[in-house]
MMTF fields as JSON, N, C-alpha, C and O atoms, coordinates in Angstrom:
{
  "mmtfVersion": "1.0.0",
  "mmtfProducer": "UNKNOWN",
  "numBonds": 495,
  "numAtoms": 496,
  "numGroups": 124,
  "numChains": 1,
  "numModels": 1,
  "chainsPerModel": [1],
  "groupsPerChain": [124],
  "chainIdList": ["A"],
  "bondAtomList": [4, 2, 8, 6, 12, 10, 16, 14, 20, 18, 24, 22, 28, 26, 32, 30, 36, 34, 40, 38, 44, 42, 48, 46, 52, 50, 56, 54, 60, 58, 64, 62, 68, 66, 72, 70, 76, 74, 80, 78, 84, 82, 88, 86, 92, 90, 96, 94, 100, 98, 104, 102, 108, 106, 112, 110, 116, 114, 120, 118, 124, 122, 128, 126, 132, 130, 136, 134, 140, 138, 144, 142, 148, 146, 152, 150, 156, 154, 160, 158, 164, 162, 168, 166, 172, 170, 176, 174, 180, 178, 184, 182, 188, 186, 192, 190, 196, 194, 200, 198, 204, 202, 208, 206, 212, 210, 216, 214, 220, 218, 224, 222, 228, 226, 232, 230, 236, 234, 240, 238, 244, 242, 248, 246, 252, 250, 256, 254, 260, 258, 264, 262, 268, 266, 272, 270, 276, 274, 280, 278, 284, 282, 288, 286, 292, 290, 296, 294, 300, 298, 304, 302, 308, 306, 312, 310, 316, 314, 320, 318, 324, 322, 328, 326, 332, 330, 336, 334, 340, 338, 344, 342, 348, 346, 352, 350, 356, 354, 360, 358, 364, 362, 368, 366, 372, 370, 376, 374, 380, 378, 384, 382, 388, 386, 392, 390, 396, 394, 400, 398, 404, 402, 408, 406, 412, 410, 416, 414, 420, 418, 424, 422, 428, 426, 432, 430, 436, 434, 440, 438, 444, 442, 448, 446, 452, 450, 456, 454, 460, 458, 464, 462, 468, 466, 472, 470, 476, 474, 480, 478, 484, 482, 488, 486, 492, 490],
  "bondOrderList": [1, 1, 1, 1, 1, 1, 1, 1, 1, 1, 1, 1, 1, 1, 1, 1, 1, 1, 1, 1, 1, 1, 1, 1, 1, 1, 1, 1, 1, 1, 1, 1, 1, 1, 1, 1, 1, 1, 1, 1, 1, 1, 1, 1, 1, 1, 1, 1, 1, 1, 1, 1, 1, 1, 1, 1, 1, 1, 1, 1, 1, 1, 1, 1, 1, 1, 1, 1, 1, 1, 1, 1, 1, 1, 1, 1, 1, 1, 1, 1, 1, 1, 1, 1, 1, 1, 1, 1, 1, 1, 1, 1, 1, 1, 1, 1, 1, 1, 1, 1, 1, 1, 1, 1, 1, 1, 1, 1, 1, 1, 1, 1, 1, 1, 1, 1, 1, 1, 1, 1, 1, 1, 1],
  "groupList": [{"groupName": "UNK", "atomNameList": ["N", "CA", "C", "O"], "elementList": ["N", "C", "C", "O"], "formalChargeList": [0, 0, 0, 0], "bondAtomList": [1, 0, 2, 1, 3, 2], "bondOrderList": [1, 1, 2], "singleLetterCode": "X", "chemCompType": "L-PEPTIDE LINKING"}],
  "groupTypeList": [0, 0, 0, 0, 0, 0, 0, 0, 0, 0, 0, 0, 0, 0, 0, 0, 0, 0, 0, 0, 0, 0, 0, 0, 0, 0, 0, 0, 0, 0, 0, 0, 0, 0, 0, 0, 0, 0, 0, 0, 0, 0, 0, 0, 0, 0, 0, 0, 0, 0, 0, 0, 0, 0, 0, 0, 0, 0, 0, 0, 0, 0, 0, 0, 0, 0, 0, 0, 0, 0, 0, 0, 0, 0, 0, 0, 0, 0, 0, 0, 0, 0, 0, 0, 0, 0, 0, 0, 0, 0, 0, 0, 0, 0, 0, 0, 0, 0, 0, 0, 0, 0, 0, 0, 0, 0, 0, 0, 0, 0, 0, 0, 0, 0, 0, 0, 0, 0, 0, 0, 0, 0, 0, 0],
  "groupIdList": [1, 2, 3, 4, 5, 6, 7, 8, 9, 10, 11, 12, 13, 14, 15, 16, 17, 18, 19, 20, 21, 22, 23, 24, 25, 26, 27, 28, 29, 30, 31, 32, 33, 34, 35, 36, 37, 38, 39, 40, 41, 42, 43, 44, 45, 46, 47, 48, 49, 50, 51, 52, 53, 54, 55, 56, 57, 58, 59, 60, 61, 62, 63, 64, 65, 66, 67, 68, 69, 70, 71, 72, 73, 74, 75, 76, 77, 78, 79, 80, 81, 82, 83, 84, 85, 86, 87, 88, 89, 90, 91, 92, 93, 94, 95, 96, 97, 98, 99, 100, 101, 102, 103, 104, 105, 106, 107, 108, 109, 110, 111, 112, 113, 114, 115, 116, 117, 118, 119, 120, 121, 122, 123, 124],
  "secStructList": [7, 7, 6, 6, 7, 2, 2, 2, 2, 2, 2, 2, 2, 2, 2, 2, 2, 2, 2, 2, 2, 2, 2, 6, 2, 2, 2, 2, 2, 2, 2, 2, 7, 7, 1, 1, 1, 3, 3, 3, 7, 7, 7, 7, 2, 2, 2, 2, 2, 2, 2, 2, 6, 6, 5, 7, 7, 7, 3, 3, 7, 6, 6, 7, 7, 1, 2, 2, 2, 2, 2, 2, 2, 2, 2, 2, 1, 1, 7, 7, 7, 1, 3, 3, 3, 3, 3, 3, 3, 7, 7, 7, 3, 3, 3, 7, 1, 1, 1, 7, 7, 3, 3, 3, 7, 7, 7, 3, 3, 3, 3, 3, 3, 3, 7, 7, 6, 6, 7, 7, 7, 7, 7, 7],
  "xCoordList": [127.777, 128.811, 128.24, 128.802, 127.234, 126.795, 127.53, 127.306, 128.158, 129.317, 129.786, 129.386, 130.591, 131.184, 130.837, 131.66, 129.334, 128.789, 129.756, 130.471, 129.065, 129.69, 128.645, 128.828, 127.814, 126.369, 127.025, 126.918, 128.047, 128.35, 129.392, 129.669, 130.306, 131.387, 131.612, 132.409, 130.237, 129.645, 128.954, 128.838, 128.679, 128.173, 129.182, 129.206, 130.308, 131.68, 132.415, 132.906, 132.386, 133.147, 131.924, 132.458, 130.621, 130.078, 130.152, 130.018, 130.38, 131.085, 132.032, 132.057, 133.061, 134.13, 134.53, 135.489, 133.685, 133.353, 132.843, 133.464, 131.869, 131.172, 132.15, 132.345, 132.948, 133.645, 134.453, 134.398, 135.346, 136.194, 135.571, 136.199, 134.441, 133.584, 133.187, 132.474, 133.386, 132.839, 134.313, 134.249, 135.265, 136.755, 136.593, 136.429, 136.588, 136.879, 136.223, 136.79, 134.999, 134.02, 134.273, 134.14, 134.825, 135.09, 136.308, 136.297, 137.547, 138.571, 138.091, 138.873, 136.895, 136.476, 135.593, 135.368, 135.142, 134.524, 135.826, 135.857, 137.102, 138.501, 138.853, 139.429, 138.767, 139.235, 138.15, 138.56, 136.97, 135.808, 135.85, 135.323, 136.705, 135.915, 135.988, 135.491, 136.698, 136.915, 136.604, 137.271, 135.011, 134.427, 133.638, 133.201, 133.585, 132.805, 134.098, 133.559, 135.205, 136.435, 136.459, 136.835, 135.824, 135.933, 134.885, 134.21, 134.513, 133.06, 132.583, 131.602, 133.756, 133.919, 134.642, 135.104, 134.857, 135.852, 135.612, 134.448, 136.235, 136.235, 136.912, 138.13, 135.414, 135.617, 135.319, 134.345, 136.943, 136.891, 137.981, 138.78, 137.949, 139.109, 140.109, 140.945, 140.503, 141.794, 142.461, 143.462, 141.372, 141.73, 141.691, 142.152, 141.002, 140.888, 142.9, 143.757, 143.196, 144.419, 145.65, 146.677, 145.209, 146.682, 146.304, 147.426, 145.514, 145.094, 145.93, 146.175, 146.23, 146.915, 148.639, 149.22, 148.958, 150.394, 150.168, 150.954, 148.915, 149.08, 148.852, 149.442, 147.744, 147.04, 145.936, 145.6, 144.912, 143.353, 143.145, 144.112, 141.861, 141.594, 139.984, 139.385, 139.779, 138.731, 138.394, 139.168, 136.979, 136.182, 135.798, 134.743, 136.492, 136.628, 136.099, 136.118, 135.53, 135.343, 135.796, 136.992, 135.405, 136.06, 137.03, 138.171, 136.416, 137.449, 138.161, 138.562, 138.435, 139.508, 141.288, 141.663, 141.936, 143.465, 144.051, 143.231, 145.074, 146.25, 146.187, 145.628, 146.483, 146.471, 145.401, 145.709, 144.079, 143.294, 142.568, 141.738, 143.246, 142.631, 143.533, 143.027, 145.158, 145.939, 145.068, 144.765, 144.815, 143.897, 142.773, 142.549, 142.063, 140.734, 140.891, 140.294, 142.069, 142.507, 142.558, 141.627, 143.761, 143.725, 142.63, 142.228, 142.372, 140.644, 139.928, 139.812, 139.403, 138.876, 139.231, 138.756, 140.253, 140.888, 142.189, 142.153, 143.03, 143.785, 145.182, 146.181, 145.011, 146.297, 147.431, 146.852, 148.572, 149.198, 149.537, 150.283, 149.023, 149.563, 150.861, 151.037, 151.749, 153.07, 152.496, 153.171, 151.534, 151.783, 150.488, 149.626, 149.761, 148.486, 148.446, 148.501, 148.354, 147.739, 146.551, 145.639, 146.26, 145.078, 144.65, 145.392, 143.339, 143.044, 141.523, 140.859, 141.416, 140.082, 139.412, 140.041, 138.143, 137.104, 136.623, 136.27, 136.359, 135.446, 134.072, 134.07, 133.137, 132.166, 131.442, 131.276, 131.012, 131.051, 129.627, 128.676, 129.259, 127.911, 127.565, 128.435, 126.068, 125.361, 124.135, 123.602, 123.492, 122.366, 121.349, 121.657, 120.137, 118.943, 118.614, 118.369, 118.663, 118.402, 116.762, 116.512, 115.746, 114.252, 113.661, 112.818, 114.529, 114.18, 115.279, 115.064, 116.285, 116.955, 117.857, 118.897, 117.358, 118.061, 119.177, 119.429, 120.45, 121.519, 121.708, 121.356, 122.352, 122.571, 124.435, 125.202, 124.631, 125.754, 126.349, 126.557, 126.85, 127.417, 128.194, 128.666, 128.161, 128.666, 130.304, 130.835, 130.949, 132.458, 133.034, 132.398, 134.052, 134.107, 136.097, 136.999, 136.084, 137.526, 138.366, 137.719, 138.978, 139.482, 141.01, 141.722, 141.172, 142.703, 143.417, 142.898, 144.332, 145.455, 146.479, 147.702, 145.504, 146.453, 146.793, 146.141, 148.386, 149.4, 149.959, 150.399, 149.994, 149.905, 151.661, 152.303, 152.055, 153.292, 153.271, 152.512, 154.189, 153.849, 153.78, 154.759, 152.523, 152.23, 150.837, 150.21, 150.708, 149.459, 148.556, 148.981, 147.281, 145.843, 144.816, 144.737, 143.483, 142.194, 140.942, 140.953, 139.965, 139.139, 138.629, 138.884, 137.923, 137.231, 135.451, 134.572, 135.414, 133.741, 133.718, 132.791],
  "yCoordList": [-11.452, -12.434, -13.752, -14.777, -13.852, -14.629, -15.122, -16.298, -14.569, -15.061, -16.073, -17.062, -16.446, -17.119, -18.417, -19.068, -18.688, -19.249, -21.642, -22.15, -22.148, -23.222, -23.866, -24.906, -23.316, -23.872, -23.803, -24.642, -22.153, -21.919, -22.548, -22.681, -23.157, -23.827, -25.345, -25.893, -25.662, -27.056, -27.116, -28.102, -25.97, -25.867, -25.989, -26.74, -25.242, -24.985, -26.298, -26.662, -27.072, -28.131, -29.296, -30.209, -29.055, -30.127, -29.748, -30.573, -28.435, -28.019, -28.731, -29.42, -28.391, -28.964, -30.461, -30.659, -31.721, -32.79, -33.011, -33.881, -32.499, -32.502, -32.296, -33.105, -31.118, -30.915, -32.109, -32.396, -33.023, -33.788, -35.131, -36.063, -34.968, -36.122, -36.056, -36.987, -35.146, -34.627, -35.151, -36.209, -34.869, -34.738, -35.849, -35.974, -37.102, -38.557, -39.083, -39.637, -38.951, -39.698, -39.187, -39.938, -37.667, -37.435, -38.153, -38.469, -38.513, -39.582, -41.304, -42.137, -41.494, -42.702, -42.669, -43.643, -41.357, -41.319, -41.333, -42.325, -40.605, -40.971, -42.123, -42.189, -42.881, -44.097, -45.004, -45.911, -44.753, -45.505, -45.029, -45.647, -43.674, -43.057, -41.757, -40.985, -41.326, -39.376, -39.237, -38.676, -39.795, -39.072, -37.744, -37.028, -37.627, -36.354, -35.046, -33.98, -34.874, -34.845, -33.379, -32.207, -34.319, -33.555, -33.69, -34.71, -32.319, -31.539, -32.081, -32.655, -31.613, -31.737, -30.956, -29.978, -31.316, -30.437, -29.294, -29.139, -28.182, -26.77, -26.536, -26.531, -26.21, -26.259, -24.524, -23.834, -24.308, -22.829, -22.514, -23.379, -21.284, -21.784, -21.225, -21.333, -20.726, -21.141, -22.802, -23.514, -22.746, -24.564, -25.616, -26.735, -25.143, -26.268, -25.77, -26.651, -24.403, -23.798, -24.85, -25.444, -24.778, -26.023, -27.076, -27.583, -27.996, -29.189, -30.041, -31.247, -29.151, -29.042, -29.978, -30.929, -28.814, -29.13, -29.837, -29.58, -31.161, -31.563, -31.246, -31.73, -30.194, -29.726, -29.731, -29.323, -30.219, -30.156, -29.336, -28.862, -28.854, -27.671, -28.887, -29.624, -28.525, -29.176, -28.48, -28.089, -28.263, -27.878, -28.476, -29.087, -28.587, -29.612, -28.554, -27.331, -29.466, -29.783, -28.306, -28.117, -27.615, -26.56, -27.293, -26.958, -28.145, -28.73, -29.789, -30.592, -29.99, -30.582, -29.639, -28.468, -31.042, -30.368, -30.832, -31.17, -30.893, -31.727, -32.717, -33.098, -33.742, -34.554, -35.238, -35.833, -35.308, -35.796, -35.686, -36.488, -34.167, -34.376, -35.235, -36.049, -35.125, -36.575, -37.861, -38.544, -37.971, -39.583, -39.626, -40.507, -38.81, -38.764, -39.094, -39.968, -38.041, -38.176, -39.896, -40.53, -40.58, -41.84, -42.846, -43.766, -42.359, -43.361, -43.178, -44.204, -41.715, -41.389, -42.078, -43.117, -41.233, -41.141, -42.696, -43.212, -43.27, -43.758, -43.28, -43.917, -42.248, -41.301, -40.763, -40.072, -40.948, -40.131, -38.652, -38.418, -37.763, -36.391, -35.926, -36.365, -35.305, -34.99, -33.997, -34.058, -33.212, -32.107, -31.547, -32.101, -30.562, -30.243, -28.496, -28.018, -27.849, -26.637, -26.253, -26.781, -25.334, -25.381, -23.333, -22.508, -23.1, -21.451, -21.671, -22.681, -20.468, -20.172, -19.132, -18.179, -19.423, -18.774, -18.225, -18.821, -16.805, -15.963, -15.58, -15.083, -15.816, -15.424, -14.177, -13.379, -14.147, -13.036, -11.91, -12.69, -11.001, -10.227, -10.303, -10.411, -10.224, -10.102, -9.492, -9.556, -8.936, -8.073, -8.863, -9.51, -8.802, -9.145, -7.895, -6.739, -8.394, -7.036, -6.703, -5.527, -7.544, -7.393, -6.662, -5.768, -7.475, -6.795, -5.372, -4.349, -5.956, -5.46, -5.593, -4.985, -6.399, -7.209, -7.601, -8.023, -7.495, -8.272, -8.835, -8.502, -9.945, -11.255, -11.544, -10.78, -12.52, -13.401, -14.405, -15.121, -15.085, -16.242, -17.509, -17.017, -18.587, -18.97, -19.187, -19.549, -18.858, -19.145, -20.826, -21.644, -21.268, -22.114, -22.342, -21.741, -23.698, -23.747, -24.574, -25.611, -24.565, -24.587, -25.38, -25.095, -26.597, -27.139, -27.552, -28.519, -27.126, -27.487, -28.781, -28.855, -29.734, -31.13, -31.247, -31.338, -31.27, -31.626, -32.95, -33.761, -33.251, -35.217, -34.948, -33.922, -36.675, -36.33, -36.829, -37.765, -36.212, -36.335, -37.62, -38.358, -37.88, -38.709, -39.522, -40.514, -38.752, -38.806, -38.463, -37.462, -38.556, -38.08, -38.444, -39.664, -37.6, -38.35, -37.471, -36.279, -38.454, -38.034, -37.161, -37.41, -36.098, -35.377, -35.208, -35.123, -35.205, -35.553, -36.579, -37.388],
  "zCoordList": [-22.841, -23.065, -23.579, -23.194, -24.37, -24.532, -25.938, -26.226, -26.615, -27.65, -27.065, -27.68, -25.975, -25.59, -24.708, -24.065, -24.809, -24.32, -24.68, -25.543, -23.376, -24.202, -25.117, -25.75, -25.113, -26.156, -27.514, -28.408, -27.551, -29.298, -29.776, -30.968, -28.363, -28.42, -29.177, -29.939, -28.363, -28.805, -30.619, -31.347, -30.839, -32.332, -32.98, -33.955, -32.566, -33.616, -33.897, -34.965, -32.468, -32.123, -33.42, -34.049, -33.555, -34.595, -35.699, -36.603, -35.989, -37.426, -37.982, -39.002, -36.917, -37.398, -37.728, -38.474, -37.088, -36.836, -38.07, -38.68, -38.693, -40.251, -41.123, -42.03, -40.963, -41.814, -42.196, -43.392, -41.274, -40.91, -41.68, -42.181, -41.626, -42.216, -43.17, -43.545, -43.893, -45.326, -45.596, -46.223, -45.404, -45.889, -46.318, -47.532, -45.391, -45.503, -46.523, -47.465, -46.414, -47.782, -48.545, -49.511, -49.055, -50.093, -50.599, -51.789, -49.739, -49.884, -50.302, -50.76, -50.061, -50.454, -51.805, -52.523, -52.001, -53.478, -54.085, -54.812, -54.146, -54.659, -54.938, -56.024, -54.506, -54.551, -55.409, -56.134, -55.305, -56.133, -57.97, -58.894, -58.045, -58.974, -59.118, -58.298, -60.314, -60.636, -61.414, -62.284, -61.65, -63.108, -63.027, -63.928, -61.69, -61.242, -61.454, -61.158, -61.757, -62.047, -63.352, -63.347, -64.334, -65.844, -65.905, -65.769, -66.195, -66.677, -68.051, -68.523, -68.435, -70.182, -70.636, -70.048, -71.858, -72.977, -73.046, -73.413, -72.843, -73.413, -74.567, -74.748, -75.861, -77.289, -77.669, -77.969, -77.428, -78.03, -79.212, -79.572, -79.747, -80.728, -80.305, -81.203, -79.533, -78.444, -78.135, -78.211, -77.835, -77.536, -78.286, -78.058, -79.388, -80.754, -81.176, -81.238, -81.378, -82.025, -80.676, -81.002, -79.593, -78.237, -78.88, -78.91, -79.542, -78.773, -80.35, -80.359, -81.485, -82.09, -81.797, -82.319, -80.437, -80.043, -79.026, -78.114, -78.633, -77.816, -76.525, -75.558, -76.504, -74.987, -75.246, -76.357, -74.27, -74.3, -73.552, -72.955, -73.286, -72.31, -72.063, -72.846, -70.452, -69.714, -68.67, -67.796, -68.736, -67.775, -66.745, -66.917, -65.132, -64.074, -63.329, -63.468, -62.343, -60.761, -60.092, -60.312, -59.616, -58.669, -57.547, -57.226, -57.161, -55.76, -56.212, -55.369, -57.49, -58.087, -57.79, -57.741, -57.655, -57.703, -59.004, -59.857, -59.248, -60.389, -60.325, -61.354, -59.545, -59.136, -59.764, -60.796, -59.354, -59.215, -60.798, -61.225, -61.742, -62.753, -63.532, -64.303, -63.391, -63.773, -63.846, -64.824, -62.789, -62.763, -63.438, -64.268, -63.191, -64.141, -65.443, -66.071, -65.965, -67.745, -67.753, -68.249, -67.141, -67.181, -67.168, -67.881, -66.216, -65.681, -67.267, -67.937, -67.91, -68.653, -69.889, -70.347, -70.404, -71.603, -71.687, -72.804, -70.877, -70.939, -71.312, -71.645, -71.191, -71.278, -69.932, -69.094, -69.723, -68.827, -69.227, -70.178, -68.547, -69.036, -68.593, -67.457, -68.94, -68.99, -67.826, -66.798, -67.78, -67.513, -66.976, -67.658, -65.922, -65.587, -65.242, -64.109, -66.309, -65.421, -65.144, -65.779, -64.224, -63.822, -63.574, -63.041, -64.144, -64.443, -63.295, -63.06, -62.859, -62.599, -63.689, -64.147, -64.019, -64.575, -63.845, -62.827, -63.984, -63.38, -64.152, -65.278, -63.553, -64.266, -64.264, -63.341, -65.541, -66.356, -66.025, -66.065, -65.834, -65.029, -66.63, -67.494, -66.906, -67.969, -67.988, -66.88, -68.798, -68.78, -69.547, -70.547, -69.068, -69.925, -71.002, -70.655, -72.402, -73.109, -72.868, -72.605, -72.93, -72.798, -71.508, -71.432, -70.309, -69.104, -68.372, -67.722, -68.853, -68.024, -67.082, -66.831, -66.64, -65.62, -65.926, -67.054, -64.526, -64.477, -63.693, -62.561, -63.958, -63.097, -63.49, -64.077, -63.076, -63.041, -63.649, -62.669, -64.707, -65.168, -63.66, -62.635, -63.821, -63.003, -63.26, -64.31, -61.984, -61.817, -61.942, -61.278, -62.658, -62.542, -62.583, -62.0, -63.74, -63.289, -64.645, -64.793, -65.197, -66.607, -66.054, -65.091, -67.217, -66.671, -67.917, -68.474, -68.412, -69.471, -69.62, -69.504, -69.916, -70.026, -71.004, -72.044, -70.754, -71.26, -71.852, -71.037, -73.112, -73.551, -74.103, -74.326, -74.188, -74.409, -75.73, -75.983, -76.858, -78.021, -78.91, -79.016, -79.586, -80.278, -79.568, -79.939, -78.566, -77.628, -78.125, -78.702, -78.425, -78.322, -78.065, -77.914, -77.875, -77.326, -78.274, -78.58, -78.576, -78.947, -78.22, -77.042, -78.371, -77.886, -78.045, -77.187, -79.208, -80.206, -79.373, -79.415]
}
């Protein structure tokens, strides 16, 4: 019965305490600053063919929400976006042709801002 010990109780209980504290400062980097926010532009020709009608495509933050990439655009760009969707990327398994070897691409996270027309932002 040593699962249940209060030794493991006390570990869980400072987990969670960290966690709680991670939360907060991450609420005060918010408030300082969401440039950590947007990765950068995702320049594909998918997205060169939206950005056309007024959608950019951007490579953000995994623990980014809507919200927060709204503000960024602003902070960034000076733009309000009409509009925010948001995709996950899965990344892609790949083979070494020389060795052999396969490995992994990393997962990430893709967001569709929406400008209202007559809007735009450099991208270059």
């Amino acid at each position: 019965m040593a699962l249940f010990s209060k030794t493991t109780k006390k570990k869980v209980a400072t987990k969670t305490a960290t966690k709680v504290a991670v939360a907060k400062s991450a609420g005060a980097s918010v408030a300082e600053g969401l440039s950590w926010v947007l990765i950068g532009p995702r320049i594909t020709e998918k997205a060169t063919q939206v950005s056309e009608k007024g959608i950019y495509v951007f490579d953000v933050a995994t623990a980014a929400n809507k919200m927060q990439i709204a503000k960024a655009m602003f902070q960034v760009y000076k733009v309000h976006p009409v509009k925010v969707r948001v995709a996950q990327v899965r990344g892609k398994t790949v083979r070494n042709a020389r060795t052999g070897m396969t490995g992994k691409r990393v997962s990430g996270k893709k967001a569709y801002v929406y400008l209202k027309k007559g809007d735009t932002i450099s991208i270059m």
